[in-house]
N, C-alpha and C positions, 0 to 999 in steps of 0.2 A: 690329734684332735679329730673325732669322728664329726664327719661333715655330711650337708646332700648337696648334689649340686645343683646350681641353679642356673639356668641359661638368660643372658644379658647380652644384647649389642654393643659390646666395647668396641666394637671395628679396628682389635688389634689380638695380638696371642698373649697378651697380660693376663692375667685373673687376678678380682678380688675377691682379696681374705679378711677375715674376721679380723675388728677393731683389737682381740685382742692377743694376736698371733701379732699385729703390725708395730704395736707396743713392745715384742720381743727381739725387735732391731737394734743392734746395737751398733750398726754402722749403715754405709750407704746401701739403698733398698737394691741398687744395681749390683750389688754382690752379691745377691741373697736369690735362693730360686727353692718355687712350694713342689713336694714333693706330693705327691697324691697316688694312697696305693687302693687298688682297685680289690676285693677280693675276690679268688680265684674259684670260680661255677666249674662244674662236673660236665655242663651241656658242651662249656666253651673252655675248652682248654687251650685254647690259641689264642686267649686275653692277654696281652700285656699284664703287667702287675701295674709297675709304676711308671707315674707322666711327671715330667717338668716342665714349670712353666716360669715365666718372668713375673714379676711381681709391678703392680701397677700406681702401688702408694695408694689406691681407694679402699676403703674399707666396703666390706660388703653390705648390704642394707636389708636386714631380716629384724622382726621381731619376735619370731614365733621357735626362731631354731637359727645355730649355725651354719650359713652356706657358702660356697665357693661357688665365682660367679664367674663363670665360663663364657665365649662368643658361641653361638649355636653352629655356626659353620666351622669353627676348630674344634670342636665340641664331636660333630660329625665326622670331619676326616680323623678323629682318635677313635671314632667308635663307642662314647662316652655318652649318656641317657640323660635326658633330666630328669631332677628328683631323685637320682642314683645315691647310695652311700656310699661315701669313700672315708677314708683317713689320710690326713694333711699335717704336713710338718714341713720346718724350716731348714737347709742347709746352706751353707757358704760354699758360694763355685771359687775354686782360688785357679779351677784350668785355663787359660786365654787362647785362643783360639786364632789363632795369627792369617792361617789362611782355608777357606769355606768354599767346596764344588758342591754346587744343588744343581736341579733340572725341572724343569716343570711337568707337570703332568701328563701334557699334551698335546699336540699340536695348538690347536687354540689358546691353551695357554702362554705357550710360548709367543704366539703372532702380539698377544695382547704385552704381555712384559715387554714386547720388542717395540712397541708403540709408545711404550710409557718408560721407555730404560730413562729418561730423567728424572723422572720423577723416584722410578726406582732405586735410583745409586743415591740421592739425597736422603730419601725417608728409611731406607732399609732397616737402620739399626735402631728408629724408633715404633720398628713395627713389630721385630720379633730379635730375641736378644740372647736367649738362655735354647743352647743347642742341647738334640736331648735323640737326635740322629733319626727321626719320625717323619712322616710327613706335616707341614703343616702350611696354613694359607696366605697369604697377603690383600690386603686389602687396601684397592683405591679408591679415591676420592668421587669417582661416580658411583659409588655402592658396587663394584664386579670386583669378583675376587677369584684369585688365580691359586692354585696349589703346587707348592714343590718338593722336590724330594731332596734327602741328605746324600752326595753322591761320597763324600768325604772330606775329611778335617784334619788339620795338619797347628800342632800336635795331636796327636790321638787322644780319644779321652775313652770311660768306662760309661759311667752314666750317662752326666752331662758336661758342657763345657759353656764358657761364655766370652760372647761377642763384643768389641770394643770400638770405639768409633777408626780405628786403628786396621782394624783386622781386612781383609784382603777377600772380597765377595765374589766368586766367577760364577757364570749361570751357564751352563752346557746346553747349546741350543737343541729342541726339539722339532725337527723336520718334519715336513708332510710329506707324504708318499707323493710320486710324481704322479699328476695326472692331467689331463688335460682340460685347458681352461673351459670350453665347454660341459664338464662335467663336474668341474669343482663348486660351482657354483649356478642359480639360475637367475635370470635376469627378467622379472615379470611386474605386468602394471598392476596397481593394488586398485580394487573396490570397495568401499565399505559398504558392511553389511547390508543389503535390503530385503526386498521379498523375493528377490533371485536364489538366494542359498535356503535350502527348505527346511520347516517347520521345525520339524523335529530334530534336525541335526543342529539349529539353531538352539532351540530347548536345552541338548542336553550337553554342550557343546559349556567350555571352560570360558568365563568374561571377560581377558584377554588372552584370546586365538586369532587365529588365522585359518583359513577355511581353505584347501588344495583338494585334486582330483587324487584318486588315489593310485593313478598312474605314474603319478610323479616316484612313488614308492622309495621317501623316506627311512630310515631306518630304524630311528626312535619315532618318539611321542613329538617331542623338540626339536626346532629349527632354530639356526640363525636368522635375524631379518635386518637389512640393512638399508637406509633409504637413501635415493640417490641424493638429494641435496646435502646428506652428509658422511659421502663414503670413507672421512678420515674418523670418522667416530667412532666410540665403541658402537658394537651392533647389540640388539637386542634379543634376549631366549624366550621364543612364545612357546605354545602347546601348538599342534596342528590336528586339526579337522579333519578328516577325509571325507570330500564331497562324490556323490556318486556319478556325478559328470564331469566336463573336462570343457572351460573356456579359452581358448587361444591366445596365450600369452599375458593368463590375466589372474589372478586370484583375490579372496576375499580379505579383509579383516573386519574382528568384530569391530561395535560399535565404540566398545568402553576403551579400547585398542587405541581407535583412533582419536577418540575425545582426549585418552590420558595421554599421549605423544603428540598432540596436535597434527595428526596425519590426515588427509586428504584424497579422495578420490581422484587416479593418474599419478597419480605420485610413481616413480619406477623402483624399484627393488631390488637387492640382490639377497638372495636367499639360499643357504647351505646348511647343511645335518649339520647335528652335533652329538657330540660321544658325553659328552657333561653328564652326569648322572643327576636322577632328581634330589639335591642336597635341600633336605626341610630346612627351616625357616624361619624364626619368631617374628612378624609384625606390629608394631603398632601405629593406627591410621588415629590422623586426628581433624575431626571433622572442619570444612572452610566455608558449609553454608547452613542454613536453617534446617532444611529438610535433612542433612545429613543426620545433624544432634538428636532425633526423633529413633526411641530404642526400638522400634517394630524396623523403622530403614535399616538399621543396625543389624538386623537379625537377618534382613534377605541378602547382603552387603555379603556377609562374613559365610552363608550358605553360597551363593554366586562365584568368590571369586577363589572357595577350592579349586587345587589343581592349576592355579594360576602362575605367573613369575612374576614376582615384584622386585622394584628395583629402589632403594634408599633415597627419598629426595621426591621421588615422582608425585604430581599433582593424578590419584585416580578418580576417575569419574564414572557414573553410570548413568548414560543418558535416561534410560527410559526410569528409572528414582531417584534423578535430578540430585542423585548425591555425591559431592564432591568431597573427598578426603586427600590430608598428605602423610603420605606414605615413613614411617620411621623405623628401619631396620635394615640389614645385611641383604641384598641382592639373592634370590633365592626362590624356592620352590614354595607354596602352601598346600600341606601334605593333608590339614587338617582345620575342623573350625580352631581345633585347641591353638594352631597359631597365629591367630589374630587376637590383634585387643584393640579395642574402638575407646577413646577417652571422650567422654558425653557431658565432661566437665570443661570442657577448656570452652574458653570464646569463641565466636567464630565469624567470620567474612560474610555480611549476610546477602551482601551482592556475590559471593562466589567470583571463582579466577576463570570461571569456564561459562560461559553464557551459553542457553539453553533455551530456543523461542519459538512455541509450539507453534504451528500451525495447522489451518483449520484447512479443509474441503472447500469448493466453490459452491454454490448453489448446484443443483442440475442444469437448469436452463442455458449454465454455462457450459457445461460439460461437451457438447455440440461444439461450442468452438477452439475447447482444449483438446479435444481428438482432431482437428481439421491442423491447428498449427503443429502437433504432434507427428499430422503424417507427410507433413510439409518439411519439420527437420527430418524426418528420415531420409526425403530425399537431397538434403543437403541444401537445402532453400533458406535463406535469411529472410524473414518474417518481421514484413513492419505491421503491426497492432495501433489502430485508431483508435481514437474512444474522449468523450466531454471529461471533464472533472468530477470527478467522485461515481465513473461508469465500471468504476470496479480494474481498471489494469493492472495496479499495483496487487491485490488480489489474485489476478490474474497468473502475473508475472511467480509471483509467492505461491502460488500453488505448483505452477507447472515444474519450478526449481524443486519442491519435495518430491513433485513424480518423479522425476528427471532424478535423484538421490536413492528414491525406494525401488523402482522397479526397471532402471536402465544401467547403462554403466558407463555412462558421458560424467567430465567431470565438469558441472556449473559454477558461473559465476554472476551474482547479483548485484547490480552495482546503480544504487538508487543515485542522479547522475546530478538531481539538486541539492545534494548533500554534500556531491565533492568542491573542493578549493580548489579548483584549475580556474584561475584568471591569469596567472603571467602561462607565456608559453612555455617554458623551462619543466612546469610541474604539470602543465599539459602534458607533455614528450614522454616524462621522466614515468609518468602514472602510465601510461598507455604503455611504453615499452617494457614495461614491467611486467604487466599485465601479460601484453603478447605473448612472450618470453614464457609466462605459464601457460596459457594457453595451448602453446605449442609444445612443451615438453610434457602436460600432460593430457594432448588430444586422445580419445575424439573430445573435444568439448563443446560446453554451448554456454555464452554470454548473454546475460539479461541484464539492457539496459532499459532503466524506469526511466520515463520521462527525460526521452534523448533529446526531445527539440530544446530542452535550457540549455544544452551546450552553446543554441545559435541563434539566441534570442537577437534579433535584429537593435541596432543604436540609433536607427532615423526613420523617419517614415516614408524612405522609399525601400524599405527591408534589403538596405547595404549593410554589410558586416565590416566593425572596425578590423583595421589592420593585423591586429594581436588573433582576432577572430578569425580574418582571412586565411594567416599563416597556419592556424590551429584547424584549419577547413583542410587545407591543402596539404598537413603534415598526415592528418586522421585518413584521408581519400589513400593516399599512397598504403598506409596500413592495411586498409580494409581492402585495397588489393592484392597485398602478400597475404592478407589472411584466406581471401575466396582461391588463390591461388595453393592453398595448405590444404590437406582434405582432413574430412571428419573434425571440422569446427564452424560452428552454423550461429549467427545473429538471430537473437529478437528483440526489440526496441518497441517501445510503447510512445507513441506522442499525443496533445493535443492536439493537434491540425496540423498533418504533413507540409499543407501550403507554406507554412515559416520556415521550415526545411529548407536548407540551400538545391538550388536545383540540381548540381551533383549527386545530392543524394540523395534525394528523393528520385529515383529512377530505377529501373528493374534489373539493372544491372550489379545495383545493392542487395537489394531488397527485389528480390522473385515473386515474393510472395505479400498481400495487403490483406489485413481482417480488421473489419471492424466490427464497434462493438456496438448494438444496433439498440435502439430505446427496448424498455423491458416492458411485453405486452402484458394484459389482463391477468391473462392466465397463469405466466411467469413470476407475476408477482406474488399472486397467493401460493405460488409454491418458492417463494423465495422467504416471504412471512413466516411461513410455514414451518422453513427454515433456522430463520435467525428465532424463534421464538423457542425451538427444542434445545437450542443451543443455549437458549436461556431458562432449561429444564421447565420451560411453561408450558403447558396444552391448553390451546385456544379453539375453544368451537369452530368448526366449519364456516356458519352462517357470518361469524365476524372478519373472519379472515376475507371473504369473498366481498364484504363490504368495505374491507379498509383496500381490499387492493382494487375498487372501482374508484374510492377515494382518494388513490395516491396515483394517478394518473400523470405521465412526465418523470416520475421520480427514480431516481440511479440508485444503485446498488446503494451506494453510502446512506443514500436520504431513507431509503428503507431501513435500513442498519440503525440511522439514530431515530427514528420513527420506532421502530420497535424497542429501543432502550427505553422512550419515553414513555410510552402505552405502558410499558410492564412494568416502569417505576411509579406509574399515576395509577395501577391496577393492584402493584404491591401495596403502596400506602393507604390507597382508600378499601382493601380489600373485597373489591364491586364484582371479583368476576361470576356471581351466582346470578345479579338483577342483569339482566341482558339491556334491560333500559338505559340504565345507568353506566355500566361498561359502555355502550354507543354515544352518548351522551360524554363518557370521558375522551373517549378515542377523537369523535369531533373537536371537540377544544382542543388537544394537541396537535390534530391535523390544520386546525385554524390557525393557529400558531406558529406554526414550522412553513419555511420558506426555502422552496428544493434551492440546492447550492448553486446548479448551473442559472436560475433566474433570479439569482441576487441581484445582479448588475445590469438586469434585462429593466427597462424602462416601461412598465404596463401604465393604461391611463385606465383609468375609471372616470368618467365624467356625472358630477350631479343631474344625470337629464333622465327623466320617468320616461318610458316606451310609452305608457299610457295615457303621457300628458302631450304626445304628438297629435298634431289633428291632419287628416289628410293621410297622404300618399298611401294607402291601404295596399292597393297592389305589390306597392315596393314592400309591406310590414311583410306580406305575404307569400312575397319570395324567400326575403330573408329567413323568415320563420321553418318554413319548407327545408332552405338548405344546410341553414346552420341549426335551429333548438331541437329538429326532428330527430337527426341524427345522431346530436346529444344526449338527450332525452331517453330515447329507445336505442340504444346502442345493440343490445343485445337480436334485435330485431332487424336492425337495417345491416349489421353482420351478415347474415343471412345470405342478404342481395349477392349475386353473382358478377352483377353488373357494376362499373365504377360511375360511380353517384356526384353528380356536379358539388363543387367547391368553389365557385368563382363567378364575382356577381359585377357586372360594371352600372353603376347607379348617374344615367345621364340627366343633364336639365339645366335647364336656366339658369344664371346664376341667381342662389337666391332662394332656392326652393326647395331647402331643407335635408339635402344630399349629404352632408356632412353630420349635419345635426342629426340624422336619423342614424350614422354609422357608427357614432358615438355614444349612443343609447344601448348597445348591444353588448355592452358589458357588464350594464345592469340588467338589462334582459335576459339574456341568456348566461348558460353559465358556463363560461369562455372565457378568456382572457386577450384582451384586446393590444396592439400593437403598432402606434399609429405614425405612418408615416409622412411628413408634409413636404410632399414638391420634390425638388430636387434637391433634398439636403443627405441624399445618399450620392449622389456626382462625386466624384472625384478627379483631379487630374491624374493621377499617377495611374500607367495602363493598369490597368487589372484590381484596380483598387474596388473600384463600383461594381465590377463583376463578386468581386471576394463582401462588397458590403449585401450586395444581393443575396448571397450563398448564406450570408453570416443570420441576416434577418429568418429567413426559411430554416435553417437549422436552429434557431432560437423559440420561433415560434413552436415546432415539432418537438423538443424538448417542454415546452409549456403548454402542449396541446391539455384539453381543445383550445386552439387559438384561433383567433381571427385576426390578418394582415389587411389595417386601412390604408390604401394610395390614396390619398390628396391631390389633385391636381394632375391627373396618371398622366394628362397628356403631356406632359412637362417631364414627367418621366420616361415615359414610352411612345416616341414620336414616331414615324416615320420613318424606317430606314431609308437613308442616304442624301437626307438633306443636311446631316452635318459632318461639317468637313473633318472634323477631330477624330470623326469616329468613335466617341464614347457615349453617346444615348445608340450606335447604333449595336456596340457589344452588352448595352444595359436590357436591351430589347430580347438578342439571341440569349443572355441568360435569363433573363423571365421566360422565356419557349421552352428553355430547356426545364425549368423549375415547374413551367406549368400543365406542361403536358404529356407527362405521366414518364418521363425519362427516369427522375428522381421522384417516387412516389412518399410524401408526406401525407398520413393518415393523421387524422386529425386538424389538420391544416385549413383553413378557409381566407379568401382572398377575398377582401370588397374594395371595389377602386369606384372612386369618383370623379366625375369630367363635366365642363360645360362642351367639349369640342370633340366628341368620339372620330371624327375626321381627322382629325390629328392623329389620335393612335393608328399603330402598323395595325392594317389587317388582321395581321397571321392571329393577334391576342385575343382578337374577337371570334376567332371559330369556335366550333363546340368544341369541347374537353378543356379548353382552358380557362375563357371570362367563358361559363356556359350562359349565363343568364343575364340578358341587356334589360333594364329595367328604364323607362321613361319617368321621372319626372317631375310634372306638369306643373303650370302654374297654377293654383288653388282656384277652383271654380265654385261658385253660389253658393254651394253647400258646404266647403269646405272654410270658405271666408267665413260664412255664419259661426260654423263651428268653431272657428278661431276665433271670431269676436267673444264669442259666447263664456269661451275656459276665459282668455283677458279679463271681460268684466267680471267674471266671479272671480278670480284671482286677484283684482281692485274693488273689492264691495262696493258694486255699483247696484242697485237691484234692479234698476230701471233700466231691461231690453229692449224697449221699445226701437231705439236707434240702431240696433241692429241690420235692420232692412234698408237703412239708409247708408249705413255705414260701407256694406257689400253692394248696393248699387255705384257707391261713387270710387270704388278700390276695385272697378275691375281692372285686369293686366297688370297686378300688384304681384310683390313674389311673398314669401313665407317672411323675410328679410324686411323688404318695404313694409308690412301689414304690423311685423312689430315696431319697425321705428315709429311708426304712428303712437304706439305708448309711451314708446322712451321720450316724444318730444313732448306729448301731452305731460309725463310726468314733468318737465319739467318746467313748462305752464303751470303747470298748480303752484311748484317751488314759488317760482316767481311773484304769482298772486296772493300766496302767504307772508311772503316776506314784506312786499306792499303793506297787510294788513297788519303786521306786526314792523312795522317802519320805526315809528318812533321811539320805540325800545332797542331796533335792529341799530339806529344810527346811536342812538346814545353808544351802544358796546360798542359799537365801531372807531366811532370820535374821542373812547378812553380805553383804550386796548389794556395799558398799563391800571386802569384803577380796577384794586384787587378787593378793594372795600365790599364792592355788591356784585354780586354772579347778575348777567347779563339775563333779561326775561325771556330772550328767546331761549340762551342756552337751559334754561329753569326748563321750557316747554318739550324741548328738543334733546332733553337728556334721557339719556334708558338706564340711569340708575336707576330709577325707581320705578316700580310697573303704575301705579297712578299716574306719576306725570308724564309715562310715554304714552297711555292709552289715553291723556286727554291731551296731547300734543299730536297723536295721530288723528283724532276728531276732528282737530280744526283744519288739519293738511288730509285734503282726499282729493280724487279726480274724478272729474265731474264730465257730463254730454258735454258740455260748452268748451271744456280743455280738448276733448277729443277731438272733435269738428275745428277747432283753429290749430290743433296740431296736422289733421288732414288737409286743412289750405293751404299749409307751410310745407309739405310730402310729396312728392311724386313717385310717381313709377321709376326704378333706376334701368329697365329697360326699353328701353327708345324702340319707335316703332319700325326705324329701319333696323336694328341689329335683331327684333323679335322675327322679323320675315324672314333677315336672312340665317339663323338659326333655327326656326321651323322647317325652314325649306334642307337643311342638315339635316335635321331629326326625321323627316319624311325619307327619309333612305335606311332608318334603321326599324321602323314603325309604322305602320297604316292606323292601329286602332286610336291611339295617344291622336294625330291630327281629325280622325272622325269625331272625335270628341270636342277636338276644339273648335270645327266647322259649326256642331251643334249649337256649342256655347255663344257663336259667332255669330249665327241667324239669329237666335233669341235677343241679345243687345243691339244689332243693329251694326256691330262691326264687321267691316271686311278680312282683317287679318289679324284684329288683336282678338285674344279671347276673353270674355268678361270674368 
């Protein structure tokens, strides 16, 4: 029967025959063997004629033509073509073959059968069966296949003979030549590809290779490559590279290399020639992700991975077009595209077996401090990394693990440290020694750990660690000293606030080296926008970008991040970016909206109180105004200054005179964000607590800059050093010095504190550069009492001023405080005189709480459902000169004229102009010491 043949992965030396060649059996298919004669070429007269082979029971699967279907690799060691014509027929082997000497190939061959002799003595006789005295192959179970040769058969035969489960298999070992272990093999650390190995050699270089100096001088194209965590395995046949330099005990592999073996940078190696010739190959990959099933992937796939060895079974990947396939054929060389076949019909894995997670660049602004920790591991320095929530570390940490992959040859490890399950100690131990253990077999390396303070997060509030914690403190310390004591393996560790850190390690002895990550200026930010917005293939005007980053003042890397997803989803959907009004007008709303992540939990007050509805203390509006809205305001101008520009205001007086109430107005005032603290409810007992709560406030405010910090009561906080015995207002004091006087410099930062008793505070707070500006005051004199009468009665639709002039003669040495309770008490003289006039309606509701029959006539009057009966229920309730004047009989001054002398006589040692004033005030009324 004239045949062509056709090549199949049977993974055995069977072939199948034609459905109706298999119909002419007429006993068992094991007696029977296909006779295939080849015809004899003029070129090649050293052709064999005829091959036998075993018969497989498959028939062969052609529609178009009869064919014999061959493995491509016995196929090759006969010398045998695809698509060839032959003639095929049937004969009966009746020879038995009692006892069989073959030999392998090779040396390598033989290592390998000698590895696998059980496998071999069981499967033998199902793998090739019909002797025919040729060489031919076997084939294992990992896809590698060995070749051996007929050494001799006992009885003799002519053509062929056939094997029984009986018959008697010897294999004549093949030796290697002696040499010395240094030369048989080399012993090197592997790299995976980065931008070390060059361009072009990368280009034109096979998709899985391996990259060597060419001094190593190879003998073929092919090497063995063998990895140390599994030197009893088979080894694998790559391509080799010749690089035109020489790294010290190290070499490359490509990427696809090590994606499809799961291999790793440090991984160690052993590596030896090979004599294997290039035996082609037929594949077929079938795709396991999305991207792969895509016929253009397909086509750079099958051009790429000429020249390559594939091996049956393997998951290949190619990182950089994320296309994953599994590999289906005979362990072998691809000679051509003609030996691949990609199937774009099957289903496919659409998460993939191989995870693939781009990552991006830092901003620039960062770049600064990734060359500083960069030159810090070279010198072997463990690097602890500071930084708020959402300041970008993990970012950080993610970028530098890519550098640290493309253009070094450390092998990293990233290890996000709130993600791990280490609670009992056992899976502490067990994770870490593990770890080490690679670490160390494959130094140099470097460990990145995110977010290392959750390891030790404190159980009480005196930041003791439970016992489980302790033990996991004191097992990690011991580690981290065999590891600094290893060379060429270097820490960096990113935390919230090293202060949670146990004090073991938080010390230089760990950690050499500390970076933090510092708030992102002006400038940074429009080139951080600038940034995230390309990366969102947007282009954004100039003029916008410069406004959203005056806008976003305070805000972390992250809160930029989802700022700019917002803006570009509210600029996609309304599609405004042409009206510049409109685009500013959206970007405000979003920025109204959005609430940076580090001041979620931050406590801001805004108070109902208008600046403009203060009467008096003008001086004080006008310091304030000076240090805090100027600098706000014109930012770009008081920049400029050379000089550092006061921040810190101490507002003293009386009690009562509006010291509070004006500092709380400045958050509507100005456009600041306020932060207010009362008294001593930062104290703490636990040492260091009140120091850390101090540290905690400053570092909050600085992150919500512009901020202003109000002390309440300062001198309750910051007293006197060395009148208390505890010792804790007197470390609450040296950390305000430290915060306030330019040690720790906070830009944006403003401090206002208020006091009746500036004598009580420590000196040192009062120099210049820290409280720079002491403000007086005063109690409301003539003009200021008018004024305040004046807003009251408009505020109470009184129209009738007249009692003004009376009101401010008889309220001198009243404070801000006293002059309102005058209202509060008048109001509620009027209550009272309504309800009088409304009595016998008042007593009826009263005396039938329960009768539900009739709504009560006051509640009729006194109701704000309805705007009629409120505005004539407010009619009949007003206050009036006559409530005023018996609420002033009922009022005094709540400071007494001994406690005003001796607090004037205070304030005269911080002030000369504030007591000329009230001297003044003092002759005109006819008082000695009070002022009117």
């Amino acid at each position: 029967m004239n045949c062509l043949i056709s090549f199949k992965n049977t993974r055995s030396c069977f072939v199948n025959i034609p459905d109706s060649l298999l119909l002419q059996l007429d006993g068992p298919l094991q007696e029977y063997a296909v006779c295939v004669e080849v015809p004899m070429t003029k070129e090649d007269d050293k052709l064999i004629k005829n091959h036998y082979f075993g018969i497989s029971g498959l028939p062969s699967l052609s529609t178009t033509c009869e064919v014999i279907e061959i493995d491509p690799v016995y196929a090759h060691v006969l010398g045998l073509a695809d698509s060839e014509r032959v003639y095929i027929s049937l004969i009966r082997v009746d020879k038995m073959i009692q006892k069989l000497e073959i030999k392998p190939d090779s040396p390598d061959d033989w290592e390998i059968a000698e590895q696998n002799a059980d496998w071999l003595e069981k499967n033998f006789f199902n793998s090739y069966r019909i002797i025919s005295g040729k060489r031919f192959p076997i084939f294992f179970p990992s896809g590698t296949a060995i070749t051996f040769q007929v050494m001799n058969a006992e009885p003799s035969f002519r053509d062929c003979g056939r094997l029984s489960p009986s018959s008697e298999v010897l294999v004549t070992p093949f030796i290697r030549e002696k040499v010395t272990e240094s030369s048989s093999y080399l012993t090197l650390r592997a790299v995976v590809e980065n931008d070390l190995v060059p361009k072009d050699d990368a280009m034109n270089a096979p998709e899985l290779c391996v990259f060597m100096p060419g001094s190593l001088e190879f003998p073929t194209r092919s090497a063995f490559i063998e990895p140390s965590d599994s030197f009893s395995s088979s080894p694998l046949i790559v391509c080799v590279v010749q690089l035109p330099f020489q790294w010290p005990g190290q070499f490359f592999i490509s990427k696809s290399l090590a994606s499809s073996y799961k291999f790793s940078t440090g991984q160690i190696f052993r590596i030896w020639p090979t004599n294997i010739g290039t035996m082609s190959s037929k594949f077929h990959l079938r795709p396991l992700n999305k991207q792969s099933s895509e016929d253009y992937i397909g086509t750079l796939v099958i051009s790429r991975i000429k020249h390559s060895y594939l091996m049956n079974g393997m998951d290949l990947h190619i990182p950089d077009l994320d296309a994953l396939y599994s590999v289906d054929g005979r362990t072998g060389y691809v000679e051509s595209e003609k030996n691949i076949d990609i199937d774009s019909s099957l289903s496919f894995d659409a998460n993939g077996r191989v995870s693939h997670t781009k990552t991006r660049d830092m901003p620039n602004p960062f770049q600064e401090l990734m060359s500083s920790i960069e030159l810090s591991m070279n010198f072997g320095y463990n690097v602890l990394v500071n930084g708020i929530k959402g300041s970008g570390k993990t970012s950080l940490l993610r970028s530098l693990n890519q550098k640290c992959c493309t253009s070094t040859v450390f092998h990293t490890e990233y290890i996000s440290c709130t993600e791990l399950n280490l609670s009992s100690f056992s899976k502490f131990s067990g994770f870490w020694d593990r770890m080490i253990l690679k670490l160390v077999g494959r130094s140099p390396s470097i460990v990145l750990l995110d977010d290392f303070d959750s390891f030790w997060n404190s159980e009480n509030e005196n930041n003791e660690l439970s016992f489980v914690s302790e033990r996991q403190l004191q097992y990690f310390i011991e580690r981290l000293t065999y590891l600094k004591s290893v060379k060429d393996i270097m820490i960096v560790a990113t935390v919230q606030n090293p202060g949670k850190l146990p004090a073991d390690l938080n010390s230089r002895f760990f950690f050499q080296q500390r970076a933090i990550i510092p708030p992102i200026l002006i400038n940074d930010r429009e080139e951080i926008l600038r940034f995230f917005f390309k990366d969102l293939n947007q282009t954004i005007p100039e003029e916008i970008l410069r406004t959203m980053s005056r806008k976003t003042d305070g805000f972390t890397l992250l809160d930029l991040s989802l700022v700019t997803k917002r803006v570009y989803s509210e600029l996609a959907l309304l599609g405004l970016l042409e009206d510049f009004d409109k685009v500013m007008k959206s970007i405000n709303s979003v920025l109204q909206g959005y609430v940076p992540m580090h001041t979620r939990k931050t406590k801001f007050v805004k108070y109902n109180i208008d600046w403009n509805s203060i009467t008096g203390m003008q001086d004080a509006k006008l310091v304030l105004q000076d240090i805090i809205e100027s600098p706000v305001k014109y930012y770009s101008i008081y920049k400029q200054c050379s000089l550092r520009l006061p921040t810190g205001v101490l507002l003293y007086g009386y009690s009562g005179c509006g010291k509070t109430h004006l500092a709380s107005s400045i958050s509507n005032a100005f456009p600041v964000q306020l932060i207010s603290v009362k008294g001593p409810e930062i104290l703490d007992k636990y040492i260091g607590s009140s120091e850390q709560a101090i540290r905690n406030l400053f570092e909050r405010a600085q992150l919500a800059k512009p901020c202003v910090l109000f002390f309440d009561e300062f001198d309750s906080i910051a007293p006197r050093r060395g009148q208390d015995t505890t010792g804790v207002t007197d470390r609450v004091v040296n950390q305000l010095l430290t915060q306030l006087d330019g040690a720790e410099q906070y830009e944006g930062v403003y401090v206002v504190a208020a006091t009746t008793r500036p004598d009580m505070i420590d000196p040192a707070l009062l120099r210049p550069g820290r409280l720079d500006k002491l403000v007086f005051c005063d109690l409301p004199n003539k003009k200021e009492r008018a004024d305040f009468f004046a807003k009251m009665l408009e505020e109470n639709q009184i129209a009738d001023k007249s009692c003004i002039t009376e009101l401010v003669f008889q309220t001198h040495g009243y404070s801000y405080a006293d002059l309102s309770s005058i209202f509060t008490e008048a109001h509620l003289i009027a209550v009272h005189h309504y309800l009088k006039k409304e009595k016998s309606f008042a007593s009826k509701d009263i005396m039938n709480p329960t009768d539900s029959s009739k709504e009560s006539t006051l509640d009729k009057r006194m109701s704000t459902s309805g705007k009629e009966e409120s505005t004539r229920g407010l009619r009949n309730f007003e206050i009036n000169k006559e409530c005023i004047f018996s609420a002033l009989r009922n009022t005094n001054s709540s400071i007494s004229e001994e406690e005003y002398n001796k607090l004037a006589s205070i304030y005269k040692q911080y002030t000369h102009n504030g007591l000329k004033s009230q001297k003044e005030n003092n002759k005109k009324t006819g008082l000695k010491t009070r002022q009117a």
